[in-house]
DRENPA-3360 file (N, C-alpha, C; in nm, 2 decimals, always signed):
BEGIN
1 = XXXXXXXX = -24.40/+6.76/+3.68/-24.44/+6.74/+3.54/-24.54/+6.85/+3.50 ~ -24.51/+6.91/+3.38/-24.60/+7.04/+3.38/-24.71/+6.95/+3.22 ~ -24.86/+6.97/+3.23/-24.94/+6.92/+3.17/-24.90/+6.98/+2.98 ~ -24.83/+7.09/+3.03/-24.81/+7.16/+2.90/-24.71/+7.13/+2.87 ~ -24.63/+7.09/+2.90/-24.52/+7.05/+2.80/-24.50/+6.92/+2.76 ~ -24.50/+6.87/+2.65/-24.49/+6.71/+2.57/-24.39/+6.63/+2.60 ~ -24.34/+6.52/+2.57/-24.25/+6.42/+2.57/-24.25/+6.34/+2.46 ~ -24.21/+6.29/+2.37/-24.25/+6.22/+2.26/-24.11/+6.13/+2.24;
9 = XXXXXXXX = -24.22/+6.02/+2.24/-24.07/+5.92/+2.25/-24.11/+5.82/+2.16 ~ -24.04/+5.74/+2.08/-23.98/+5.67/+1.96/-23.90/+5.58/+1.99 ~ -24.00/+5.44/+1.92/-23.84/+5.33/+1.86/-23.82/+5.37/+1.72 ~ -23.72/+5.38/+1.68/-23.69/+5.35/+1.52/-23.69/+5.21/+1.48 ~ -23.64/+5.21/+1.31/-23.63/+5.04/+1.30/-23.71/+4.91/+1.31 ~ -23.82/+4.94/+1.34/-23.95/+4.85/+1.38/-23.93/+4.77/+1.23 ~ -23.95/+4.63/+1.25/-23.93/+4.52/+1.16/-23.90/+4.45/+1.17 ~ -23.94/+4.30/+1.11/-23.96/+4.20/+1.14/-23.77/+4.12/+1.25;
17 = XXXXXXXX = -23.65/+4.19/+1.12/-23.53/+4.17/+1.17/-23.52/+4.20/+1.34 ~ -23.62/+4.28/+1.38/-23.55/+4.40/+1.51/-23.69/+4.31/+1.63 ~ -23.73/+4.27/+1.56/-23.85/+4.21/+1.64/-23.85/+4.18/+1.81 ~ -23.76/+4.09/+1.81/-23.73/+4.08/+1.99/-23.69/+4.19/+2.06 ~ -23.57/+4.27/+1.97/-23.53/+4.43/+2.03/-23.66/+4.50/+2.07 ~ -23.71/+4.52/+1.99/-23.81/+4.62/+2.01/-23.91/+4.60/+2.10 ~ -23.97/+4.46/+2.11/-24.06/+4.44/+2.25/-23.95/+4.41/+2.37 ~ -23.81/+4.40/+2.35/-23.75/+4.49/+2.49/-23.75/+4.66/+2.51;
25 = XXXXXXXX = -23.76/+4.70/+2.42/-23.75/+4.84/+2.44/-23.89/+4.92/+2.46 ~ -24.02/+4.84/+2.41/-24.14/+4.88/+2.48/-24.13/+4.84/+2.61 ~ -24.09/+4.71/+2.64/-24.13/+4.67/+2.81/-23.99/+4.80/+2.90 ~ -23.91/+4.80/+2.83/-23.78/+4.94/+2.88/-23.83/+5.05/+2.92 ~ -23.89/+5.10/+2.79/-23.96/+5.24/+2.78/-24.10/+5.24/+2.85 ~ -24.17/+5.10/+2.88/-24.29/+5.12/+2.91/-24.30/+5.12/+3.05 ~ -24.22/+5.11/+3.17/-24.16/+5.14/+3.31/-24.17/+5.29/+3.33 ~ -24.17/+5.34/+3.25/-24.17/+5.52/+3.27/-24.30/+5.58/+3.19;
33 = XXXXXXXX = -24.30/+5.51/+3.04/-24.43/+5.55/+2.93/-24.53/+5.50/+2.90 ~ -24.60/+5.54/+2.92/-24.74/+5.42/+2.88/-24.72/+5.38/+2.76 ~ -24.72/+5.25/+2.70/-24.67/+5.19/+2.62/-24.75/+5.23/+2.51 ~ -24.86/+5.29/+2.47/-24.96/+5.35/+2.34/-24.89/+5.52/+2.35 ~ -24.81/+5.55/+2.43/-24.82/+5.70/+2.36/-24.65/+5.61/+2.30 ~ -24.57/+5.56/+2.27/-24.49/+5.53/+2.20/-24.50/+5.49/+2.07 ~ -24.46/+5.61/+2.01/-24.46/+5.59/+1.83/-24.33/+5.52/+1.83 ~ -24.36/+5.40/+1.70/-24.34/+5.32/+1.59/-24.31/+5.40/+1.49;
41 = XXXXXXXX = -24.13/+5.35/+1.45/-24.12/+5.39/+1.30/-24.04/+5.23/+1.23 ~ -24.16/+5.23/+1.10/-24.13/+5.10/+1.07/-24.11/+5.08/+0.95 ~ -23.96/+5.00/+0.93/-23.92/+4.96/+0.79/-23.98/+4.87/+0.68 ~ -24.02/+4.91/+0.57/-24.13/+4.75/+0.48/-24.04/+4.66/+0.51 ~ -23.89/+4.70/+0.44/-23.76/+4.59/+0.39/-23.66/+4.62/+0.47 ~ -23.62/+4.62/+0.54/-23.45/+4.65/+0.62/-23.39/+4.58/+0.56 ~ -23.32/+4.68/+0.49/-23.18/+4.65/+0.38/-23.20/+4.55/+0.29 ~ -23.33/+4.54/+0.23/-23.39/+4.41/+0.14/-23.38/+4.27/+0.18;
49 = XXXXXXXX = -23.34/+4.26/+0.31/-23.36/+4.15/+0.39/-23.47/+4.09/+0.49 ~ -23.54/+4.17/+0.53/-23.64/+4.18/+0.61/-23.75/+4.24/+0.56 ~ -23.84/+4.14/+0.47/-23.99/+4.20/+0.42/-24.06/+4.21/+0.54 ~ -24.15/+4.29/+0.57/-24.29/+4.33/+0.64/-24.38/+4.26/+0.51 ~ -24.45/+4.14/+0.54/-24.57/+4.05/+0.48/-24.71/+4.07/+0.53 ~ -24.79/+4.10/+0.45/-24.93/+4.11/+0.56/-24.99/+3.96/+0.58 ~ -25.03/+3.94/+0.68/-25.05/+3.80/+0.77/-24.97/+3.71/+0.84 ~ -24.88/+3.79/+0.82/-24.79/+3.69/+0.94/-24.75/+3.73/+1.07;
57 = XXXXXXXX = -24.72/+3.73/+1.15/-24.75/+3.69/+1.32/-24.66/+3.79/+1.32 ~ -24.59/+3.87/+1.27/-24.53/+4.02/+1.29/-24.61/+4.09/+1.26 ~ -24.69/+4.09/+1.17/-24.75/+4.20/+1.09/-24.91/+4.19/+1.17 ~ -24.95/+4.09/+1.22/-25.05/+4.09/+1.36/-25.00/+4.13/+1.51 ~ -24.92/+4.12/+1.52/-24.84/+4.22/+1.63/-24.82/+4.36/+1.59 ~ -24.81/+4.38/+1.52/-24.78/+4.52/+1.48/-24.90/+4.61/+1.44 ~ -25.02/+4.52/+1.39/-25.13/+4.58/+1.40/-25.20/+4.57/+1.56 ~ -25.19/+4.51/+1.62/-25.19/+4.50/+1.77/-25.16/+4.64/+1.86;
65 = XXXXXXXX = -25.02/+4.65/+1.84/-24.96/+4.76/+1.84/-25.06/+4.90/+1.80 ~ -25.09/+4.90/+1.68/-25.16/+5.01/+1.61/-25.28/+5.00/+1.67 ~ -25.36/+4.92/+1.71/-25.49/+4.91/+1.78/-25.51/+4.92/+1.95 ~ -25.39/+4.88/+2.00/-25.38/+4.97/+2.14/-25.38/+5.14/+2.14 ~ -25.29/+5.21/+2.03/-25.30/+5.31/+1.99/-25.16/+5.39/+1.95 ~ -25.06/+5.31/+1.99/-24.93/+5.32/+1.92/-24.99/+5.39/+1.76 ~ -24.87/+5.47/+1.73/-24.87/+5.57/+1.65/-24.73/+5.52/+1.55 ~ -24.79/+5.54/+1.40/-24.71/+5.42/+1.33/-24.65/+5.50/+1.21;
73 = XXXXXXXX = -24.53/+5.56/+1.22/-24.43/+5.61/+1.07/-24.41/+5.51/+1.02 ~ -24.35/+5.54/+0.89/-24.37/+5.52/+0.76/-24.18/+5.56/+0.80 ~ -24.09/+5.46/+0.80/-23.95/+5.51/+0.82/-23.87/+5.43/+0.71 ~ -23.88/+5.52/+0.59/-23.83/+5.46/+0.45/-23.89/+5.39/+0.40 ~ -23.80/+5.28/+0.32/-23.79/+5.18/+0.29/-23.74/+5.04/+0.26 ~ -23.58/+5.05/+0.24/-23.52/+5.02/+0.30/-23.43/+5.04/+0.39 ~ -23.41/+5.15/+0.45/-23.31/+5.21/+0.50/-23.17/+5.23/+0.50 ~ -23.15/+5.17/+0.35/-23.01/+5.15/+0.31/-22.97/+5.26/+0.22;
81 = XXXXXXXX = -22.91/+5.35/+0.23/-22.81/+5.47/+0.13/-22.76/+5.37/+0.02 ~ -22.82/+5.40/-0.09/-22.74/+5.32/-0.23/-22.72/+5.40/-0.31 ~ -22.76/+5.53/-0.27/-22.76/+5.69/-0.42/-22.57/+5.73/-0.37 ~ -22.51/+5.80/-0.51/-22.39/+5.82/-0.54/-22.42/+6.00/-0.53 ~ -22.36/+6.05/-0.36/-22.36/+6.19/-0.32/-22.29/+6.26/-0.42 ~ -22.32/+6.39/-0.49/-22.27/+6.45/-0.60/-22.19/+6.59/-0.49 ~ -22.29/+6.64/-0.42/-22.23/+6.75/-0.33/-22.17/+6.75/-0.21 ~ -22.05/+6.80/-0.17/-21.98/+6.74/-0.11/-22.03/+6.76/+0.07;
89 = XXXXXXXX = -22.16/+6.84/+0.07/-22.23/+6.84/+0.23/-22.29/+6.67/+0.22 ~ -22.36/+6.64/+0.10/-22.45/+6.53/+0.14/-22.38/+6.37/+0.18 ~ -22.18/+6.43/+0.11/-22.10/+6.31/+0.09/-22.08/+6.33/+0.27 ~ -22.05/+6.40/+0.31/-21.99/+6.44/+0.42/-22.11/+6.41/+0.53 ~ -22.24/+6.41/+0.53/-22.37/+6.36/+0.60/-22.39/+6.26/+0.62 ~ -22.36/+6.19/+0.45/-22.39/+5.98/+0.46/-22.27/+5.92/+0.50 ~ -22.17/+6.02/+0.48/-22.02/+5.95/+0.54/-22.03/+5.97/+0.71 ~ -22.06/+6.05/+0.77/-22.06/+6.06/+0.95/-22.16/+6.07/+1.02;
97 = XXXXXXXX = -22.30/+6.09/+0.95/-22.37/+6.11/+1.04/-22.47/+5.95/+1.04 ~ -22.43/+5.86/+0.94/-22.51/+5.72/+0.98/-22.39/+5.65/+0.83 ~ -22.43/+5.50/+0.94/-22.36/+5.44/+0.83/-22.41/+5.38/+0.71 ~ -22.42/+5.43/+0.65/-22.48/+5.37/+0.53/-22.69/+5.38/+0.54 ~ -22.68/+5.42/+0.62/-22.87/+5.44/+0.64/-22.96/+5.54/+0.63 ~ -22.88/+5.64/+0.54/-22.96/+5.80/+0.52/-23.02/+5.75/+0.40 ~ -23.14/+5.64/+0.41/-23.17/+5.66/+0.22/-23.24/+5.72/+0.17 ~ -23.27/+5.85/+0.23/-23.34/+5.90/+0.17/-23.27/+6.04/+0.10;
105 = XXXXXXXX = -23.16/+6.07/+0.20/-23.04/+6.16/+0.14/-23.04/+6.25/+0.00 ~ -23.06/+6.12/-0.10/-22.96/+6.07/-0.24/-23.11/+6.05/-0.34 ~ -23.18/+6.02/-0.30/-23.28/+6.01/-0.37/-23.36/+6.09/-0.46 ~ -23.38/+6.09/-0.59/-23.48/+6.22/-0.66/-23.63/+6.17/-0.63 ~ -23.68/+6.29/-0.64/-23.79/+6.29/-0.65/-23.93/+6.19/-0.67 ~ -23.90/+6.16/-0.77/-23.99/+6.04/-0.83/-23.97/+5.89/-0.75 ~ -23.80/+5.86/-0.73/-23.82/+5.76/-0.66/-23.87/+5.74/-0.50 ~ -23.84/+5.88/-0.42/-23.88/+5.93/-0.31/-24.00/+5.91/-0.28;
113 = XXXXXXXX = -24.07/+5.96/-0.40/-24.22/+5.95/-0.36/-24.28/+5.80/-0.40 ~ -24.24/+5.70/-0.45/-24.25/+5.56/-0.50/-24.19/+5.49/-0.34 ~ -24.12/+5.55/-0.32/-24.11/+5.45/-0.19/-24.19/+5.49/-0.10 ~ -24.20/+5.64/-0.06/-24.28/+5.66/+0.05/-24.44/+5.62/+0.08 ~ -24.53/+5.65/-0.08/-24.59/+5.60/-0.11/-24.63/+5.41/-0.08 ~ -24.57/+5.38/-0.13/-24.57/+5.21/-0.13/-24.56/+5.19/+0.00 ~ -24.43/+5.26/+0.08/-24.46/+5.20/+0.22/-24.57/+5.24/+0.28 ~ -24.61/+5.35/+0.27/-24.78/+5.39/+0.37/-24.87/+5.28/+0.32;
121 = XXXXXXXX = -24.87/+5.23/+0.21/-24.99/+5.16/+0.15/-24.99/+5.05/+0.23 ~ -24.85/+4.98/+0.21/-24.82/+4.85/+0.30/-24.84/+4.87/+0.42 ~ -24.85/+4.95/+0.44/-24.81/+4.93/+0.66/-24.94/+4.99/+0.68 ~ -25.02/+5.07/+0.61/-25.19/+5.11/+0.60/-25.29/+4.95/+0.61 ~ -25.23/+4.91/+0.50/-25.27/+4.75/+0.50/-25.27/+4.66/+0.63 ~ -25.13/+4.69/+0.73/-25.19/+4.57/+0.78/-25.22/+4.61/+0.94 ~ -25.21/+4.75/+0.96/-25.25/+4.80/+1.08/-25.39/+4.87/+1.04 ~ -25.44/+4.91/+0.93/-25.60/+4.92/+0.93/-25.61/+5.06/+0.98;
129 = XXXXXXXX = -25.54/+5.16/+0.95/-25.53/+5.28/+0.96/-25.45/+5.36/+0.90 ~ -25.47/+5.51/+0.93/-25.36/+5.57/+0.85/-25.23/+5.56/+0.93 ~ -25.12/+5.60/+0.83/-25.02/+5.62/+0.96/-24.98/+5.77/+1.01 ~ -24.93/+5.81/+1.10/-24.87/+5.91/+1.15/-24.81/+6.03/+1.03 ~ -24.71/+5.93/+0.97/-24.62/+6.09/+0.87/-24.52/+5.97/+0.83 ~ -24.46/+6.06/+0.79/-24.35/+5.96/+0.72/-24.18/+6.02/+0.83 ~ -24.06/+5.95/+0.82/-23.96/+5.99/+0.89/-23.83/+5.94/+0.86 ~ -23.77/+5.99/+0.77/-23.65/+5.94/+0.68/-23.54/+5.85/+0.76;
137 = XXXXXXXX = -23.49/+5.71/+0.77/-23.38/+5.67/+0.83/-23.30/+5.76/+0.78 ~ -23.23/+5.80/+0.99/-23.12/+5.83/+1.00/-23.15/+6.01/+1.03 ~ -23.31/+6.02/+0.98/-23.35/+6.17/+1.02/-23.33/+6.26/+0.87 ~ -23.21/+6.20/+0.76/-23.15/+6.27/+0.66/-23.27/+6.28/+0.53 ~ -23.25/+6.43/+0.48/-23.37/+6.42/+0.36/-23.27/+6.48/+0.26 ~ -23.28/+6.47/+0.13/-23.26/+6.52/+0.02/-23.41/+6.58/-0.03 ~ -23.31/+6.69/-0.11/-23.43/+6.76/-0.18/-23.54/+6.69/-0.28 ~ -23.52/+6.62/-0.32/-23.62/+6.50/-0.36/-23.68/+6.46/-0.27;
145 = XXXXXXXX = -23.68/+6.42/-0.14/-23.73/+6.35/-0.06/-23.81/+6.46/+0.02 ~ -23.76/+6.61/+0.07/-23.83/+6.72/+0.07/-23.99/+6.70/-0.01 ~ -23.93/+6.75/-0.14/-24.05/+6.73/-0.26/-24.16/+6.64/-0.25 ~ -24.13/+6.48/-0.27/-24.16/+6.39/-0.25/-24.27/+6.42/-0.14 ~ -24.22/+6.39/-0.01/-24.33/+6.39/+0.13/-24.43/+6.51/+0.13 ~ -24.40/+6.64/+0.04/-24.53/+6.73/+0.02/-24.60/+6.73/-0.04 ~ -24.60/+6.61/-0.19/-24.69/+6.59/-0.26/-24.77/+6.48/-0.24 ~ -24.68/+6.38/-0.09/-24.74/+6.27/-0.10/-24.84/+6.30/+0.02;
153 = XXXXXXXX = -24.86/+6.40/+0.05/-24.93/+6.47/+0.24/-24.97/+6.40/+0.33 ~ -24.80/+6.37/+0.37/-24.82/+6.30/+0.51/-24.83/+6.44/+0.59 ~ -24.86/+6.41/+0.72/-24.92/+6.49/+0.77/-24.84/+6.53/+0.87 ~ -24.70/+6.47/+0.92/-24.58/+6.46/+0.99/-24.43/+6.47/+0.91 ~ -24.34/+6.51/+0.97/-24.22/+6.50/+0.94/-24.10/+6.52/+1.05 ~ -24.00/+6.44/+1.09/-23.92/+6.52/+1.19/-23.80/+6.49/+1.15 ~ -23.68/+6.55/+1.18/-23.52/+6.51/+1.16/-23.48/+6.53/+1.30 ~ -23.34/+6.52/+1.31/-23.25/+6.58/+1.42/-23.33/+6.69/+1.48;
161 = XXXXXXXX = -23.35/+6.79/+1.46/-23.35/+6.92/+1.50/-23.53/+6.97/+1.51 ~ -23.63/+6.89/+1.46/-23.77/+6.95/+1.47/-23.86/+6.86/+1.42 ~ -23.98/+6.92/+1.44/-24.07/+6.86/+1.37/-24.16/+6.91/+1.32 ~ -24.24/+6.93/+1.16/-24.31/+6.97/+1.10/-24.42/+6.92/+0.99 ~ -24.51/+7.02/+0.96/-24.59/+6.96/+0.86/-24.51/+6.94/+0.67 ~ -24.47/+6.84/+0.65/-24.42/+6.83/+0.52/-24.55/+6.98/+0.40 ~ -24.48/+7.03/+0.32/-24.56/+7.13/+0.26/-24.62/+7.24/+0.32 ~ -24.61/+7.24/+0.44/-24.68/+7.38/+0.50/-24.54/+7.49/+0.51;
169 = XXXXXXXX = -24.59/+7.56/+0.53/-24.46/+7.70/+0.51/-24.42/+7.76/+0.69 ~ -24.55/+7.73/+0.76/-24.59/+7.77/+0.90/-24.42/+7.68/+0.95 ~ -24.37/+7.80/+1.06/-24.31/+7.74/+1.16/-24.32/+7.58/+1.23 ~ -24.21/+7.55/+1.22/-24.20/+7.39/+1.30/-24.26/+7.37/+1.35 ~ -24.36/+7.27/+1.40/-24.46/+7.21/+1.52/-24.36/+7.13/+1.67 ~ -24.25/+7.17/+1.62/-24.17/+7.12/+1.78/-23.99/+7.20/+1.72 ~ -23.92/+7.22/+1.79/-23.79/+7.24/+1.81/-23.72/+7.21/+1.87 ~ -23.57/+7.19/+1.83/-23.53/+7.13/+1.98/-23.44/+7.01/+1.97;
177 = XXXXXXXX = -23.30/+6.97/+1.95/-23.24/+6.82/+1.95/-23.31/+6.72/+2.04 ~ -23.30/+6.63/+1.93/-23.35/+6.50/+1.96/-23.27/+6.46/+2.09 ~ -23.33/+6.37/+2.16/-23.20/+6.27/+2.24/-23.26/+6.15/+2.22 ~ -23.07/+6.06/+2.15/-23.11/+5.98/+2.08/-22.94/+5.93/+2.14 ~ -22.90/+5.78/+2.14/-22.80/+5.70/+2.12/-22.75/+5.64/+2.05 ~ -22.64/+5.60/+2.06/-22.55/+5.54/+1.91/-22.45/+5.41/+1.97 ~ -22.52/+5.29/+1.92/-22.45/+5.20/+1.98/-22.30/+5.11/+1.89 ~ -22.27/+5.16/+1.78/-22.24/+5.13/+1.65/-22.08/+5.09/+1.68;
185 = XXXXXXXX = -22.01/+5.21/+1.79/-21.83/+5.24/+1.84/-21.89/+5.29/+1.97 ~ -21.73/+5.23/+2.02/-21.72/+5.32/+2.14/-21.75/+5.45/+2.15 ~ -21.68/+5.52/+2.07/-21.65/+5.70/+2.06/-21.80/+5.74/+2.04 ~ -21.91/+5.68/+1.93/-22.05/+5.69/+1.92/-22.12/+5.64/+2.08 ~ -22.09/+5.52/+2.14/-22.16/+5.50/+2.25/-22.18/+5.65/+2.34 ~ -21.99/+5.67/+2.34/-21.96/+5.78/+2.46/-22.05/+5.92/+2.47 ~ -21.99/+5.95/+2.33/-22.06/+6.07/+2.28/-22.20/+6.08/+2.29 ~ -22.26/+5.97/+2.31/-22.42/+5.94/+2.32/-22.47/+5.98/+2.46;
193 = XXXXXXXX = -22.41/+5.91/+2.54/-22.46/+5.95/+2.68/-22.39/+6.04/+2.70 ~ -22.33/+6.12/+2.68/-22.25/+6.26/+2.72/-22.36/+6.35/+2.69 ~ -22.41/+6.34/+2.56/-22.53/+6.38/+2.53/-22.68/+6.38/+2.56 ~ -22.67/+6.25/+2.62/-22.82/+6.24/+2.69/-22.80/+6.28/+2.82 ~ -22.70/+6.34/+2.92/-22.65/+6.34/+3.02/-22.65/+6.51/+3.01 ~ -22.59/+6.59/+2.91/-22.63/+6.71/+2.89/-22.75/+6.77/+2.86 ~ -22.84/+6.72/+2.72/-22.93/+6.76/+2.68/-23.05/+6.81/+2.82 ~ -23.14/+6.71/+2.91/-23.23/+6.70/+2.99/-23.20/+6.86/+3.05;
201 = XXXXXXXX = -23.15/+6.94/+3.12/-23.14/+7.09/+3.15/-23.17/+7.18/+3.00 ~ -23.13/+7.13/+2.88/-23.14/+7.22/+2.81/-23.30/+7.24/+2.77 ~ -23.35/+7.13/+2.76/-23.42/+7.07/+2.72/-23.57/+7.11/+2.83 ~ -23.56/+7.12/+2.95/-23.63/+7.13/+3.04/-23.77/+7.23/+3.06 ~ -23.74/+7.37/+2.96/-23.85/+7.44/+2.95/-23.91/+7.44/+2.81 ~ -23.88/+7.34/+2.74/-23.89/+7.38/+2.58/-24.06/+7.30/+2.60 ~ -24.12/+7.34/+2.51/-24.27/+7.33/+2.48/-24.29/+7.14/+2.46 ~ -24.21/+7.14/+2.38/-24.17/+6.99/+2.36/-24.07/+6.93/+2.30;
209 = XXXXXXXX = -23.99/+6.80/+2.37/-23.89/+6.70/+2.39/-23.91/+6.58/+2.36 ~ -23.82/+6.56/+2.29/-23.84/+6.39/+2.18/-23.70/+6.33/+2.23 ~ -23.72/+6.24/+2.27/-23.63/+6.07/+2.31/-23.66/+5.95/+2.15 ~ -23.55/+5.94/+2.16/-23.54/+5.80/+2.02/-23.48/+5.72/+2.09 ~ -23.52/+5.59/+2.06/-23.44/+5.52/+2.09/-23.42/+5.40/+1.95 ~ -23.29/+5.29/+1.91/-23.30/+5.21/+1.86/-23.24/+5.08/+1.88 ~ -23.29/+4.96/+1.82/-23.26/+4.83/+1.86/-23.10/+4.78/+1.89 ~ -23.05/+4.85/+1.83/-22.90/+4.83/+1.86/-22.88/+4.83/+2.06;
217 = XXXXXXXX = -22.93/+4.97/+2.09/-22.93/+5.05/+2.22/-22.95/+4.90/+2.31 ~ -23.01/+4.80/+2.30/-23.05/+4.69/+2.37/-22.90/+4.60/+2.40 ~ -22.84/+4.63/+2.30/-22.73/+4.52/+2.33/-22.61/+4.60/+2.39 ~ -22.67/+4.71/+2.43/-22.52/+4.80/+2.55/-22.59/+4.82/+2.68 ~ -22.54/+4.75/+2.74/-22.59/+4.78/+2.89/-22.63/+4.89/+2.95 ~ -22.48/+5.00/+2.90/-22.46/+5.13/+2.95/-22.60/+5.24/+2.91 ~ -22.63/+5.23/+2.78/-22.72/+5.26/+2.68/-22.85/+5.25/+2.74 ~ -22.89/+5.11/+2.79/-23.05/+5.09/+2.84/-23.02/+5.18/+2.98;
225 = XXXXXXXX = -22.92/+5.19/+3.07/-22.96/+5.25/+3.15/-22.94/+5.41/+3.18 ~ -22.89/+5.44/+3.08/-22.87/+5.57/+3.06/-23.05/+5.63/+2.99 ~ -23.07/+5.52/+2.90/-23.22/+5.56/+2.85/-23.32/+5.61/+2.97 ~ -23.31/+5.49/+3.12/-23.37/+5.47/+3.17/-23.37/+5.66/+3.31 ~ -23.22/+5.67/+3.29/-23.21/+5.78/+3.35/-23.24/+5.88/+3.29 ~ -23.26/+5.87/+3.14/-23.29/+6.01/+3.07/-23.46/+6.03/+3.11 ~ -23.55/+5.93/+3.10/-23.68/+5.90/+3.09/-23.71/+5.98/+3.22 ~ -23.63/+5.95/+3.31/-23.68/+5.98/+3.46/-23.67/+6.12/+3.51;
233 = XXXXXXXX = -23.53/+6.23/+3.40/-23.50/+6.32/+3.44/-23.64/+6.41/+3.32 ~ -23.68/+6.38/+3.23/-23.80/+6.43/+3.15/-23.89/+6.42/+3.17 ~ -23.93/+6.32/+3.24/-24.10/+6.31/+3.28/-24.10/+6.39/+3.38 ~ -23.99/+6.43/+3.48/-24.01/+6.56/+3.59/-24.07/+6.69/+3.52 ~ -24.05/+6.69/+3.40/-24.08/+6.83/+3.35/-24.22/+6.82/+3.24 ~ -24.20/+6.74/+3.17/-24.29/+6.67/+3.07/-24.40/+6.58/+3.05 ~ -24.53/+6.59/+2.98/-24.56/+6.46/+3.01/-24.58/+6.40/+2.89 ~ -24.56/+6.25/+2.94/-24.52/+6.19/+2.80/-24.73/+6.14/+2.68;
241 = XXXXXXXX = -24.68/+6.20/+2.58/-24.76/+6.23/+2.50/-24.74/+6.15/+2.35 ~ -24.81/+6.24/+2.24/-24.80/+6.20/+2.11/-24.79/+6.28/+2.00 ~ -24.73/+6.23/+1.89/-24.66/+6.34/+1.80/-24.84/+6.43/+1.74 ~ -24.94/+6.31/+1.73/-25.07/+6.37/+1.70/-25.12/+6.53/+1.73 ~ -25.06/+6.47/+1.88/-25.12/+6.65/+2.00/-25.06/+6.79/+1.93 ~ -24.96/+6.74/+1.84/-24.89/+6.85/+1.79/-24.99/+6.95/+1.69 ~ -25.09/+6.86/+1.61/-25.18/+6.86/+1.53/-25.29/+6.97/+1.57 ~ -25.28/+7.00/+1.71/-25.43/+6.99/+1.80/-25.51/+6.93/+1.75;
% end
């Protein structure tokens, strides 16, 4: 493990609906990571079904969470794609690369910044700190949502492919594909660990490497132990850290 190179690893989807998932996937991930350098990305409303309420025995766990030292995005708001794609890349992005959960894709401006907003306030509320950055479900941004995150100065941003400061012009603060799984089809499972199974060599001298994982991943056998082997082939090289350190 070299002290200089990072590991940064993530649950998505944190919310009240994913609740049980996710304290499997801390006790999963926390066998390899110390359970505080694992950033939290958390939904107010999943799919307007699942409010995040301040005082209830989620939202005290989750500030719990934030006070061991867990590191807390701001991941949408609902996470549901309800915007009507006009160009035919963005139709082709919310059509294959998530199902229905890019919502920030599709979004203009004003409303971008009204949700991103609101959710920091909410989830500022009940963990008693700032949060981390914001992190669009699904990784997808539209140019609204671009706009949006630099006027609202979070201080983070990452998709598929990097991580940076929303409004700064300065080169990315990390590079590099995510490794991440897809529990949704077979062909998505497969393709997942083919990918987690490739990536770790490519991956191995880069300055810093990011693991996702989401609640789904808990209900495929194949998935938790493939996580478990990716974890083991990156901490040889990496050590596992926080998106903060990026900051110095």
């Amino acid at each position: 493990m070299s002290p200089d190179r990072l590991l940064l690893t993530s649950i998505h989807d944190v919310g009240p609906r994913s609740e049980s998932q996710v304290e499997r996937l801390r006790t999963h991930l926390g066998a390899q990571v110390p359970v505080e350098k694992i950033a939290m990305l958390v939904v107010p409303d999943h799919w307007g079904e699942a409010p995040l309420r301040p005082g209830t025995p989620f939202a005290t766990k989750l500030r719990g969470w934030a006070e061991s030292g867990a590191e807390m995005f701001v991941h949408g708001w609902f996470h549901r794609d309800t915007s009507e794609h006009e160009s035919f890349a963005a139709r082709m992005k919310a059509r294959h690369m998530t199902a229905s959960e890019g919502e920030f894709l599709g979004l203009d401006e004003e409303t971008a910044y009204r949700r991103m907003t609101e959710g920091r306030a909410l989830i500022e509320d009940i963990i008693g700190r700032p949060v981390a950055g914001f992190i669009a479900p699904a990784w997808l941004y539209g140019p609204g949502a671009h706009a949006a995150m630099a006027r609202a100065g979070f201080a983070l941003a990452e998709d598929h492919w990097r991580v940076w400061q929303p409004g700064q012009a300065q080169a990315p603060l990390a590079s590099g594909p995510v490794i991440t799984w897809a529990s949704r089809s077979r062909a998505r499972i497969a393709s997942s660990l083919f990918a987690a199974w490739a990536l770790p060599p490519v991956l191995r001298m880069k300055p810093v490497a990011r693991i996702a994982v989401h609640p789904g991943d808990t209900g495929v056998p194949a998935l938790l132990a493939s996580i478990s082997r990716t974890l083991t082939r990156m901490t040889r090289s990496h050590r596992p850290g926080q998106y903060r350190e990026l900051l110095g």
